[in-house]
Backbone as CSV, one residue per row, in Angstrom:
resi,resn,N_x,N_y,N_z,CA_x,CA_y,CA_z,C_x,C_y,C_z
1,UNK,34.395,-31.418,144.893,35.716,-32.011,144.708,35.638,-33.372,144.018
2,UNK,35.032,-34.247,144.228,34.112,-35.189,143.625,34.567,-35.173,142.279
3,UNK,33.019,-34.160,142.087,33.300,-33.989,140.301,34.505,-33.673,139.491
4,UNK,35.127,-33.135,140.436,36.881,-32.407,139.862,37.721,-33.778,139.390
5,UNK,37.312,-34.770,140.525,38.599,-35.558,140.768,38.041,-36.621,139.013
6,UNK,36.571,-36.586,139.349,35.928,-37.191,138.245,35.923,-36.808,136.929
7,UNK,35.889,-35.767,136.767,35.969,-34.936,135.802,37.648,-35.136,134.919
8,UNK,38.060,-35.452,135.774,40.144,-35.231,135.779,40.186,-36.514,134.871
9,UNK,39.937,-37.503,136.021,40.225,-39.193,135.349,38.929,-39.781,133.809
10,UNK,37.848,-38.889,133.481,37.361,-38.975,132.206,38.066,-38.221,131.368
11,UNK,38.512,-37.050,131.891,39.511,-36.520,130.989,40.913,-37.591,130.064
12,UNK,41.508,-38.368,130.981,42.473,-38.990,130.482,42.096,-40.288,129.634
13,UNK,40.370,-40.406,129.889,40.352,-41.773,129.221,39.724,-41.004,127.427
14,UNK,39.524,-39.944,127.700,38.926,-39.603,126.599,40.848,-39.380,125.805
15,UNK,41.115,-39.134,126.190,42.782,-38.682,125.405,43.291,-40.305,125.245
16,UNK,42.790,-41.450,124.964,43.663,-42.275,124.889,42.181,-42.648,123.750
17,UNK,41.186,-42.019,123.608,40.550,-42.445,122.173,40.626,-42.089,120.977
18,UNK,41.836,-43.008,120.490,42.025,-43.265,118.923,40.849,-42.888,117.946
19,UNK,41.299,-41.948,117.215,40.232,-42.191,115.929,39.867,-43.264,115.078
20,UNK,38.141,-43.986,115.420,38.178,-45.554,114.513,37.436,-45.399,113.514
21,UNK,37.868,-44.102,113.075,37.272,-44.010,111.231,39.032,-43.511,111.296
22,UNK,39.878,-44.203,110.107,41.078,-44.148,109.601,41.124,-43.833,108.398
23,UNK,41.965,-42.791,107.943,42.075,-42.522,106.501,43.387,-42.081,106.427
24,UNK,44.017,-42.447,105.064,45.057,-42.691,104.869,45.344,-42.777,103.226
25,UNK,46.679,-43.515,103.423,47.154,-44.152,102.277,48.003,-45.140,102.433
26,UNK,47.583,-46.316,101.999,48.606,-47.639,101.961,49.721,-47.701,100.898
27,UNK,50.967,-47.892,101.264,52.007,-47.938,100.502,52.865,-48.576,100.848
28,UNK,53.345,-49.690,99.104,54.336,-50.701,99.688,55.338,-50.271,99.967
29,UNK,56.153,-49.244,99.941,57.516,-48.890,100.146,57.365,-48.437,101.631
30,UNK,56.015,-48.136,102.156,56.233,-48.042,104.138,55.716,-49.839,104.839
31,UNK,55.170,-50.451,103.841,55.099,-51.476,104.421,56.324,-52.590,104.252
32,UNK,56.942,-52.089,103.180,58.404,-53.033,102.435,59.614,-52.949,103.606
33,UNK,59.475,-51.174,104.361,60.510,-51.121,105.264,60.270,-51.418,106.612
34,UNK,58.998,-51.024,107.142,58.287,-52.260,108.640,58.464,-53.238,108.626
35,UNK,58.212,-54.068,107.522,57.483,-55.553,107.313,55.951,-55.548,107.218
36,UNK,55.408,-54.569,107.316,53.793,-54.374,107.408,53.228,-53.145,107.733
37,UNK,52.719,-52.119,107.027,52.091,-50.822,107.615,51.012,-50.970,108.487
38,UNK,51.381,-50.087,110.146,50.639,-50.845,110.581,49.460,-49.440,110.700
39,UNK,48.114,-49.724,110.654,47.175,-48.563,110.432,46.671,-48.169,111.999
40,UNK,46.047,-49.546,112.586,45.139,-49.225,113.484,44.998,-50.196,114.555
41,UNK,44.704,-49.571,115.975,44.507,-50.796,116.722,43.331,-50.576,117.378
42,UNK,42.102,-51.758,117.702,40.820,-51.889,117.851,40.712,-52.815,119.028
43,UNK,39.826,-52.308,120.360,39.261,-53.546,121.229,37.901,-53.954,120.853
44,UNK,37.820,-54.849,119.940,36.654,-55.442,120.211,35.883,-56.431,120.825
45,UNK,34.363,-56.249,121.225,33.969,-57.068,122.190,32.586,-56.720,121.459
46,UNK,31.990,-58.598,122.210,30.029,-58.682,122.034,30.356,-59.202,120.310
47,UNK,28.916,-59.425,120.143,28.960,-60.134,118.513,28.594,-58.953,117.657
48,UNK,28.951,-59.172,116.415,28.775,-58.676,115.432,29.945,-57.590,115.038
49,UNK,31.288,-57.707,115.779,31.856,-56.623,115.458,32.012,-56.611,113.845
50,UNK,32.871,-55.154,113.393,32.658,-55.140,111.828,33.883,-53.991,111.372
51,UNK,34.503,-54.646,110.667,35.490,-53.877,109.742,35.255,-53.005,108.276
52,UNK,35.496,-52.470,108.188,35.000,-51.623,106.639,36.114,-50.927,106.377
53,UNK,36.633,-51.255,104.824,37.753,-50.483,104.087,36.991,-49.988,102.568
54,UNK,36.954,-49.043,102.568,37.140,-48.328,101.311,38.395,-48.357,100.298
55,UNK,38.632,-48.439,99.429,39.665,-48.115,98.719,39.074,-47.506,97.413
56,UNK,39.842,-46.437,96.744,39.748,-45.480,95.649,40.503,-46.232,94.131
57,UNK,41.301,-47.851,94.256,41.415,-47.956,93.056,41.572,-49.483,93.459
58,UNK,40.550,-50.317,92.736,40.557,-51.671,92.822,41.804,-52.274,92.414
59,UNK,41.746,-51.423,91.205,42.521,-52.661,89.835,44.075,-52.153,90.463
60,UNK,44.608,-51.159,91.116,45.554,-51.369,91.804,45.940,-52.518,92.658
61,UNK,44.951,-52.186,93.929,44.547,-52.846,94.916,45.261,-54.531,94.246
62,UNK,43.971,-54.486,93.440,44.263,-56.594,92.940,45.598,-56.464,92.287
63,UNK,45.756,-55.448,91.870,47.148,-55.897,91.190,48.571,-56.205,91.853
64,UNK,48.226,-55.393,92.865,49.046,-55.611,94.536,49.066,-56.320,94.825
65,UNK,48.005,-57.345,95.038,47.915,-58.265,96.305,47.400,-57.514,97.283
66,UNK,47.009,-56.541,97.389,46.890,-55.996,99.011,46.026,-56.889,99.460
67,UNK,46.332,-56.744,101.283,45.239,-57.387,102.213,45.453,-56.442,103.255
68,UNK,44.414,-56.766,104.358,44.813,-56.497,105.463,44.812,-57.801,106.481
69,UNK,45.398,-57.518,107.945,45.791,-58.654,108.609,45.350,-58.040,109.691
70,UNK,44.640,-58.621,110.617,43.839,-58.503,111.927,45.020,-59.668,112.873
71,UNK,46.020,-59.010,113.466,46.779,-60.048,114.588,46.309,-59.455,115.854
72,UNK,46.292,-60.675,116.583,45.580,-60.415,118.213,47.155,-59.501,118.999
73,UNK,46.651,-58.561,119.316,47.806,-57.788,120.741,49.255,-58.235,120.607
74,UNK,48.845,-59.178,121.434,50.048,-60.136,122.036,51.091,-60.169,120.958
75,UNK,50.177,-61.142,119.704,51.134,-61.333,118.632,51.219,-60.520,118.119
76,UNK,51.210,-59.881,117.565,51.431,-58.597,116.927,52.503,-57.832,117.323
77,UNK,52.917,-57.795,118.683,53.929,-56.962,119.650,55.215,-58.466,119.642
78,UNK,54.786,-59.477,119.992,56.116,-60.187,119.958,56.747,-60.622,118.549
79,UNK,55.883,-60.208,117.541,56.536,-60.465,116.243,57.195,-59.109,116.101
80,UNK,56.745,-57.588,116.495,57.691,-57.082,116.526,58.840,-56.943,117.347
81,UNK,58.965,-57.469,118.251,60.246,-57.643,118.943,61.337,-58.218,118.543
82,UNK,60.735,-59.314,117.532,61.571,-60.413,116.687,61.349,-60.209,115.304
83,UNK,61.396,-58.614,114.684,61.385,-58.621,113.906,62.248,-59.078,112.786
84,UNK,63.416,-59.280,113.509,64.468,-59.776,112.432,65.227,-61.199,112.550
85,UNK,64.192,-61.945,113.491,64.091,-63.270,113.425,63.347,-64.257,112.642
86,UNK,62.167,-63.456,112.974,60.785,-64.179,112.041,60.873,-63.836,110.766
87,UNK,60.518,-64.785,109.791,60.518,-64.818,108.195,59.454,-63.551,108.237
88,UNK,59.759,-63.213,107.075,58.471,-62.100,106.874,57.366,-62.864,106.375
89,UNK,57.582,-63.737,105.202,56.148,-64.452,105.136,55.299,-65.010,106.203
90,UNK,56.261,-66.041,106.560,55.637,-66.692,107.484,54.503,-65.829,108.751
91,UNK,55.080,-64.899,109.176,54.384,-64.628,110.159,53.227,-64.192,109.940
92,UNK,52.814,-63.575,108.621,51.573,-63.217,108.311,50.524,-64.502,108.226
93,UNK,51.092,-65.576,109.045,50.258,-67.013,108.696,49.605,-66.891,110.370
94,UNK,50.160,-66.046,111.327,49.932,-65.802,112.504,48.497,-64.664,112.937
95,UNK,48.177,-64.127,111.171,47.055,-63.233,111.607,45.482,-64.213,111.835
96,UNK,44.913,-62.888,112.682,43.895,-64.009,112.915,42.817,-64.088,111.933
97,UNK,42.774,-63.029,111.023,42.138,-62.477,110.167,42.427,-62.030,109.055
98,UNK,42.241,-62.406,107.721,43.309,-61.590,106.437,41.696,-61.427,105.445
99,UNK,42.184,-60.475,105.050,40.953,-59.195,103.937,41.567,-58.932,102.817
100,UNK,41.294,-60.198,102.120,41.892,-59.314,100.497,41.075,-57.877,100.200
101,UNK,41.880,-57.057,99.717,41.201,-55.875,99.063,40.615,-56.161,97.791
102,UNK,39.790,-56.767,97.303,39.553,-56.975,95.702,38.675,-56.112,95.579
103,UNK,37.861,-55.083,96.799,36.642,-54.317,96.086,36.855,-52.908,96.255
104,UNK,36.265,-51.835,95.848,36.006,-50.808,96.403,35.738,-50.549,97.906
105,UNK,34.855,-51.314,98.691,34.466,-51.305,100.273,34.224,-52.719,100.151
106,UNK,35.135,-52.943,101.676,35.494,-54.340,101.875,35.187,-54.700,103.523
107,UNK,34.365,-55.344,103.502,33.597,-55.252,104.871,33.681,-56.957,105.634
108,UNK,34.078,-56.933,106.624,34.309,-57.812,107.382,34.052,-57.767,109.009
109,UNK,32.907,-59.003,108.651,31.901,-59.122,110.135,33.199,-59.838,111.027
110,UNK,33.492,-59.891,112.072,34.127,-60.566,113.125,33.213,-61.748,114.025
111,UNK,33.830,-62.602,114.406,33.604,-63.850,115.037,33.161,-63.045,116.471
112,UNK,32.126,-63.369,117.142,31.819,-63.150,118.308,33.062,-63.619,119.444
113,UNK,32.730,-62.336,120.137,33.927,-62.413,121.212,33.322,-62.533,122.548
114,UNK,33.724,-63.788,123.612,33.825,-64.067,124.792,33.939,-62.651,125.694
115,UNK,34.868,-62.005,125.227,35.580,-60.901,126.266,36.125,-59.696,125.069
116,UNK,36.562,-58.844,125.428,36.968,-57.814,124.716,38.446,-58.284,124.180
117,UNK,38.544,-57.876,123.242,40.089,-58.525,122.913,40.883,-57.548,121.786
118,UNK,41.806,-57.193,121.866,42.752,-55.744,121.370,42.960,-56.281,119.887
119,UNK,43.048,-55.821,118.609,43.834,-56.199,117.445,44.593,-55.343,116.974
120,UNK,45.427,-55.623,115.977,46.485,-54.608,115.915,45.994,-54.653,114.142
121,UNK,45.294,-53.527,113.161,45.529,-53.874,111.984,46.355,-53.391,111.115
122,UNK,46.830,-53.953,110.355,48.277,-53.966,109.254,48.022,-54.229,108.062
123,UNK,48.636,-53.753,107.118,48.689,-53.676,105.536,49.972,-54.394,105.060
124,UNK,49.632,-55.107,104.222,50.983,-55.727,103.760,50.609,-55.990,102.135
125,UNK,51.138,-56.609,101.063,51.216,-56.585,99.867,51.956,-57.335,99.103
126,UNK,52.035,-57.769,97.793,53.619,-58.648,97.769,54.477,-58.282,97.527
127,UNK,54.708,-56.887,97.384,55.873,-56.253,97.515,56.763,-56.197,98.911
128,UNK,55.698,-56.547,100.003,56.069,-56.153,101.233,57.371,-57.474,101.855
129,UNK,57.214,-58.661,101.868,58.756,-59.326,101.592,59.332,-59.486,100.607
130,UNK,59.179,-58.770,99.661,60.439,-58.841,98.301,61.449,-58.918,98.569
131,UNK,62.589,-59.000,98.669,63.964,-58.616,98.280,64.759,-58.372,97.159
132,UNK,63.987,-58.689,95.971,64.638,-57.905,94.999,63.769,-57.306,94.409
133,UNK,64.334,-55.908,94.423,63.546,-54.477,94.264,63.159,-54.164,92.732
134,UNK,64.556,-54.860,91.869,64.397,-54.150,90.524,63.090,-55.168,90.106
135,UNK,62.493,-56.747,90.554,61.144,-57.061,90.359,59.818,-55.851,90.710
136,UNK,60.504,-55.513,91.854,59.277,-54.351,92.208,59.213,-53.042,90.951
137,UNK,60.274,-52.836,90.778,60.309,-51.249,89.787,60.428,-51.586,88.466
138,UNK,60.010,-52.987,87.860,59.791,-53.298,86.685,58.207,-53.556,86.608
139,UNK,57.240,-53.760,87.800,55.876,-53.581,87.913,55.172,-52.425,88.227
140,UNK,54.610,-52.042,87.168,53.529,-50.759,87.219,53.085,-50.256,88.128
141,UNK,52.641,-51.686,89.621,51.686,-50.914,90.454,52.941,-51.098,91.520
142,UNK,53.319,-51.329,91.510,54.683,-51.146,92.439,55.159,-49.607,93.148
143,UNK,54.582,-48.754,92.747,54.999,-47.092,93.382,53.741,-46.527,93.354
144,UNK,52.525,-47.212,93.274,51.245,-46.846,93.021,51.197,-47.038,94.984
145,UNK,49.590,-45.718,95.430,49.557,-45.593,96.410,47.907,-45.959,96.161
146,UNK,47.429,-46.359,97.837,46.182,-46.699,97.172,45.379,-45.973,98.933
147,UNK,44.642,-44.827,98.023,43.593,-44.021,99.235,43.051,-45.048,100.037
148,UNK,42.992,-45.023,101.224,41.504,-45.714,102.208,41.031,-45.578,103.219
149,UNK,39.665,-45.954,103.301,38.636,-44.908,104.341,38.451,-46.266,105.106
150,UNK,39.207,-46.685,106.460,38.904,-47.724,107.297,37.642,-47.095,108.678
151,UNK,36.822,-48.001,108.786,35.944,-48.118,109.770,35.781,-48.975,110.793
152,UNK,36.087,-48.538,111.791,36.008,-50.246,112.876,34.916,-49.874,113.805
153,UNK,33.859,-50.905,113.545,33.051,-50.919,114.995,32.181,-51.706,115.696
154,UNK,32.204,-51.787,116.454,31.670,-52.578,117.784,29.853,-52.726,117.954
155,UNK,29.407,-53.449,118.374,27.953,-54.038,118.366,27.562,-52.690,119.400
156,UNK,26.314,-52.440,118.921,25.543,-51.276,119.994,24.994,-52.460,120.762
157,UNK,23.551,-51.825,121.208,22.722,-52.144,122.265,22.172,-53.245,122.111
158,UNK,21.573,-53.053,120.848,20.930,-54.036,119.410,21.573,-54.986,119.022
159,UNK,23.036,-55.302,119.715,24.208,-55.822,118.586,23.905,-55.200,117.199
160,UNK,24.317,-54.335,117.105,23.931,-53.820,115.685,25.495,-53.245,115.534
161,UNK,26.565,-53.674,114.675,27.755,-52.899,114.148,27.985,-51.511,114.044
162,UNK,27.171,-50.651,115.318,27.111,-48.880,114.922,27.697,-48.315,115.958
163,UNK,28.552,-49.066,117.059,29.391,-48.102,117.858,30.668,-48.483,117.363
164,UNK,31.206,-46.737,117.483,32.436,-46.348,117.269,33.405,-46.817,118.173
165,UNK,32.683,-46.679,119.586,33.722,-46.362,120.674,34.800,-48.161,120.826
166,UNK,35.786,-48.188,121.152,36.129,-49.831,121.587,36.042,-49.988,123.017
167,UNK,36.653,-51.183,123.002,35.777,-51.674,124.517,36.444,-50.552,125.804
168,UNK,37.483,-50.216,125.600,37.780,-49.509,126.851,37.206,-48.293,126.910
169,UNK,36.424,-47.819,125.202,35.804,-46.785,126.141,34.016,-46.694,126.173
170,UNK,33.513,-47.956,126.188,32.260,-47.916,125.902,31.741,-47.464,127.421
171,UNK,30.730,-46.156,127.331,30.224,-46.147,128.398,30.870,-44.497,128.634
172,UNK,31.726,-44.351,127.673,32.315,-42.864,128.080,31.743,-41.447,127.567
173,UNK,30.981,-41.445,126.493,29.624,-40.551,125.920,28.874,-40.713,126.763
174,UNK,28.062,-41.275,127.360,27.415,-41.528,128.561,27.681,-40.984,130.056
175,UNK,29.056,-41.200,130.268,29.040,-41.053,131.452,29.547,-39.123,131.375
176,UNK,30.068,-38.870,130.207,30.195,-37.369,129.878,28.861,-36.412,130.021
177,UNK,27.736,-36.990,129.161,26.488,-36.055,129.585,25.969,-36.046,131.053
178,UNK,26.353,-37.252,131.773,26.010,-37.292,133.241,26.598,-36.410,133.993
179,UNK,27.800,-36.476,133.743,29.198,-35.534,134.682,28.409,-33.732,133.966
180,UNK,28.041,-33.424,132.912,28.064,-32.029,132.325,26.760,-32.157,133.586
181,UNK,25.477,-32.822,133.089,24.569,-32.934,133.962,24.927,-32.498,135.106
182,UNK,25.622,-33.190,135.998,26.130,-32.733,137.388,26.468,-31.716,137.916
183,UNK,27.630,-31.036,136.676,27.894,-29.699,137.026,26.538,-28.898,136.922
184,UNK,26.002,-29.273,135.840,24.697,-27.913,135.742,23.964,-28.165,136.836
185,UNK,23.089,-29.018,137.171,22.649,-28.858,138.526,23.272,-28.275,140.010
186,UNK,24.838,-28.689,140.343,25.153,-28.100,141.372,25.362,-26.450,140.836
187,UNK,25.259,-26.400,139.428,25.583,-24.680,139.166,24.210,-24.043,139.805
188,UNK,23.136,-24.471,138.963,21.742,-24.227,139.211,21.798,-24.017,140.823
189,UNK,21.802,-24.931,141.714,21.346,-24.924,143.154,22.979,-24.056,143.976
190,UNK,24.300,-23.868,143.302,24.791,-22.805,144.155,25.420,-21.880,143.615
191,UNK,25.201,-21.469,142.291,25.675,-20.382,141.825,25.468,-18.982,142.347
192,UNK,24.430,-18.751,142.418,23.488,-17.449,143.305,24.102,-17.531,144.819
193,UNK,24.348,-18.401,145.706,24.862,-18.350,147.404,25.984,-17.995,146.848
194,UNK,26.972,-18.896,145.822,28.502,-18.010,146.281,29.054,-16.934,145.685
195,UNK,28.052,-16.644,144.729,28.211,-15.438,144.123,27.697,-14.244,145.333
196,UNK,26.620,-14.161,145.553,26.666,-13.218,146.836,27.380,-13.991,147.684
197,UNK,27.892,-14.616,148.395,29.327,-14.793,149.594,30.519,-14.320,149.067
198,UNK,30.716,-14.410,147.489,31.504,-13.644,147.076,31.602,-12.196,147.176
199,UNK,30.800,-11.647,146.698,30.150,-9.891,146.940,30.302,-9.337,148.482
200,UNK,29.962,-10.233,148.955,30.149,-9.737,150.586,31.723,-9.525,150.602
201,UNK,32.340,-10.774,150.750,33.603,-10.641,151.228,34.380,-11.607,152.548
202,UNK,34.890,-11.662,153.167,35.038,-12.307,154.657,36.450,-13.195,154.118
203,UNK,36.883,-13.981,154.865,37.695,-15.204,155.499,37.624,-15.876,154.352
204,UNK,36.417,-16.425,154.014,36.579,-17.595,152.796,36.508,-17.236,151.210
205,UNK,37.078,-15.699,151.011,36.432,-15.092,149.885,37.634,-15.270,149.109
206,UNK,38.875,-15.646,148.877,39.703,-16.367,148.333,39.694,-17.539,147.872
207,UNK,38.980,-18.367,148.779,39.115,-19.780,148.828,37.602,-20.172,147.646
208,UNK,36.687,-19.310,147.700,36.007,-19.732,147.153,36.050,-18.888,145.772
209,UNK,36.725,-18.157,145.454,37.144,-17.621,144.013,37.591,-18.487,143.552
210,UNK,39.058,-19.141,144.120,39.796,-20.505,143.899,39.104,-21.593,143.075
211,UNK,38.056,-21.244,144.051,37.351,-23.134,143.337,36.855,-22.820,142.648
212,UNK,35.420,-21.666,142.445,34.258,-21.355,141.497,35.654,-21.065,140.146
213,UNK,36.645,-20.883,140.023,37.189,-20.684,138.914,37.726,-21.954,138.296
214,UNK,38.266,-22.798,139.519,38.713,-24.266,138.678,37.570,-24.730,138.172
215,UNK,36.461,-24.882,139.302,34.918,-25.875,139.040,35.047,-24.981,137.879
216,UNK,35.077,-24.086,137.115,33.992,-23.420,135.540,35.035,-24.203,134.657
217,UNK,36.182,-24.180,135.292,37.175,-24.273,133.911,37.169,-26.402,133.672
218,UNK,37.126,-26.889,134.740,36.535,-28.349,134.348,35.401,-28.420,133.883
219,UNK,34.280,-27.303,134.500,32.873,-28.057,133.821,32.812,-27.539,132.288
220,UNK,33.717,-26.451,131.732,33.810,-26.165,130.553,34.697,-27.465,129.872
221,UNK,35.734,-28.032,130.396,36.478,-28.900,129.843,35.328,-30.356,129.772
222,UNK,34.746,-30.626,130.754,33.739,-31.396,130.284,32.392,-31.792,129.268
223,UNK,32.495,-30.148,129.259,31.441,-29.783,128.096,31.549,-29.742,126.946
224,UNK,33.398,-29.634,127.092,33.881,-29.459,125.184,34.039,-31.368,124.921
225,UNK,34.552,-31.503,126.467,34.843,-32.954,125.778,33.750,-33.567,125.715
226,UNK,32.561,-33.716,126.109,30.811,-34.203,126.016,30.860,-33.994,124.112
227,UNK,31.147,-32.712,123.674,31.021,-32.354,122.439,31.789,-33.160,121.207
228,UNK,32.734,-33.236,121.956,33.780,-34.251,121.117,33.151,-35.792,120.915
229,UNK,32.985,-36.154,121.949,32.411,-37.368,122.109,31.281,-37.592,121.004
230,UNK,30.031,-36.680,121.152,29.022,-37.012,120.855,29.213,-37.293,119.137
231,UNK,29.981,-35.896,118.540,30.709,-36.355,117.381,31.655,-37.676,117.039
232,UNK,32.164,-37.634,117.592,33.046,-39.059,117.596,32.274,-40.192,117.593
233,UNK,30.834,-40.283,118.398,29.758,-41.564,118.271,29.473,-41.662,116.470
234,UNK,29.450,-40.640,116.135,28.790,-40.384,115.000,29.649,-41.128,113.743
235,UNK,31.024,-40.322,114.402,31.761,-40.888,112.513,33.256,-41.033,113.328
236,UNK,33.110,-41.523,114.183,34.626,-42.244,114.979,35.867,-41.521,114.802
237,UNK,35.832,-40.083,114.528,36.741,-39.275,114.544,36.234,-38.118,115.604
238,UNK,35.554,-37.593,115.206,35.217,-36.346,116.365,35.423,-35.441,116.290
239,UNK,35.644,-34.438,117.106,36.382,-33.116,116.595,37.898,-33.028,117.708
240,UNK,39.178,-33.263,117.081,40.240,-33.312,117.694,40.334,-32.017,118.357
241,UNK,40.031,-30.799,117.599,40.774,-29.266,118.246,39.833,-29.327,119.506
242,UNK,38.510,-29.737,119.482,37.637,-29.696,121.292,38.362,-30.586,122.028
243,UNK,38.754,-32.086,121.214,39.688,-32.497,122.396,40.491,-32.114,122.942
244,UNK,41.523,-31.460,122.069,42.931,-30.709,122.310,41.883,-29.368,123.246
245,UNK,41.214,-28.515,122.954,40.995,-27.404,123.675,40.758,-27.923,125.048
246,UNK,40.413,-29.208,125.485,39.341,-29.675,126.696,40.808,-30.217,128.066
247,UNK,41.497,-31.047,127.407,43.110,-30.916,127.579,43.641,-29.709,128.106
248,UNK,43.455,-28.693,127.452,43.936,-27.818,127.500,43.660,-26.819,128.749
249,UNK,42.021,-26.864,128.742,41.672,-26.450,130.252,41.724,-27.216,131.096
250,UNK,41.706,-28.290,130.928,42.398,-29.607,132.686,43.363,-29.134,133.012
251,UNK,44.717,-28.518,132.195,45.593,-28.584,132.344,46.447,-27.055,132.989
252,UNK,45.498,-26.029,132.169,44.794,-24.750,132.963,44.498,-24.485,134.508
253,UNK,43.259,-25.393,134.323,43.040,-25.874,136.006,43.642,-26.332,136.687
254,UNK,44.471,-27.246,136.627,45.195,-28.212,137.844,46.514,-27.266,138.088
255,UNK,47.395,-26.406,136.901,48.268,-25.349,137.015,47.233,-24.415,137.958
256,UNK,46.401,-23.857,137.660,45.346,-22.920,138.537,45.352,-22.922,140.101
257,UNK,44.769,-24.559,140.321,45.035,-24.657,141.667,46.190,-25.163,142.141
258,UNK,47.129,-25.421,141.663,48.521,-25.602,142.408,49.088,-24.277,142.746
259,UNK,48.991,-23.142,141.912,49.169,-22.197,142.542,48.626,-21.091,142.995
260,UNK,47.957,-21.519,143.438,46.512,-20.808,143.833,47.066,-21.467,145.623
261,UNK,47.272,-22.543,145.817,47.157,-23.392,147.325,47.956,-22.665,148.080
């Protein structure tokens, strides 16, 4: 029961991990109507964190102005609350971090962090407070879209810039092969007793169908999500359909035994 209950609450932390390889497309006409496209949000913590943008056309890019803007949590959320208080320029004077795009891959080390700390990142451009449009649609790159392959990640062991995961979920690839671990051993040492207690029959031969069917269908949901994970270390996306499938049997199971009781 243990592992169930354990198994349940890694389940939900794995469903709240964002993909931190981002790909996309930046465009001033979604950042012109926000005030800022916003792409991605990152906890980072420990030194050396590290940003990486790709983009597919420079001479756009510079011709834009593009940047990106790294605002801490907090601000980031109370400037949108007041979105139609705060100047649009101005507030971009509030990021903690700004990345001109001038290259193809645009890489930016972060200031060592005390504690883990949330950012919110955003695209903006100088199209993005314009107000008069026919300046925008008399410039070339003005309806131009510009591809990009964002990377965010966090110091490993080494401090070395090669984990994917952010701070809330460092420690969760890890603690996934432990939990699969777990199940396989208690499979190993009681698969054979309740399978014959099953065969026999008696009093508890319900009760233990019950469980040996939830226990397979979590330790399978743990196993797809172990799988997801291990991909996701790799290139900060993962494989979504194992997440979605792994979801899918928690959700299997816990319907299972509610009416099953």
């Amino acid at each position: 029961m243990k592992l169930l209950i354990l198994s349940t609450f890694a389940a939900v932390l794995v469903l709240m991990c964002d993909g931190k390889t981002v790909t996309g497309f930046f465009s001033s006409d979604m950042a012109r109507q926000s005030g800022a496209q916003q792409v991605a949000k990152f906890l980072f913590h420990g030194v050396n964190g590290l940003l990486s943008c790709q983009i597919d056309n420079r001479t756009v890019a510079i011709g834009k102005g593009a940047k990106l803007y790294l605002f801490h949590e907090q601000v980031w959320l109370k400037l949108q609350e007041k979105i139609k208080e705060v100047n649009c320029l101005l507030k971009f004077s509030d990021a903690h971090v700004t990345i001109s795009l001038n290259d193809v891959e645009n890489n930016q080390t972060l200031a060592p962090f005390t504690h883990p700390e949330a950012y919110y990142i955003v695209y903006a451009d100088k199209y993005t407070c314009l107000e008069n449009e026919d300046k925008r649609d008399n410039d070339s790159f003005g309806a131009e879209t510009i591809k990009f392959k964002l990377v965010l990640l966090n110091p490993d062991a080494a401090n070395n810039p090669l984990d994917h995961f952010s701070a809330e979920e460092s420690g969760l690839h890890e603690f996934y092969f432990l939990l699969v671990l777990a199940y396989f051993l208690v499979a190993c040492i009681y698969a054979q007793p309740i399978w014959q207690s099953i065969k026999k029959g008696g009093p508890m031969n319900t009760i233990l169908k019950v469980l040996s069917v939830g226990l397979f269908l979590q330790a399978s949901a743990a196993l797809t999500n172990y799988m997801h994970l291990s991909r996701y270390s790799v290139d900060g996306i993962g494989v979504p359909l194992l997440g979605g499938l792994a979801e899918c049997k928690i959700k299997t199971s816990s319907e299972y035994f509610r009416y099953s009781s």
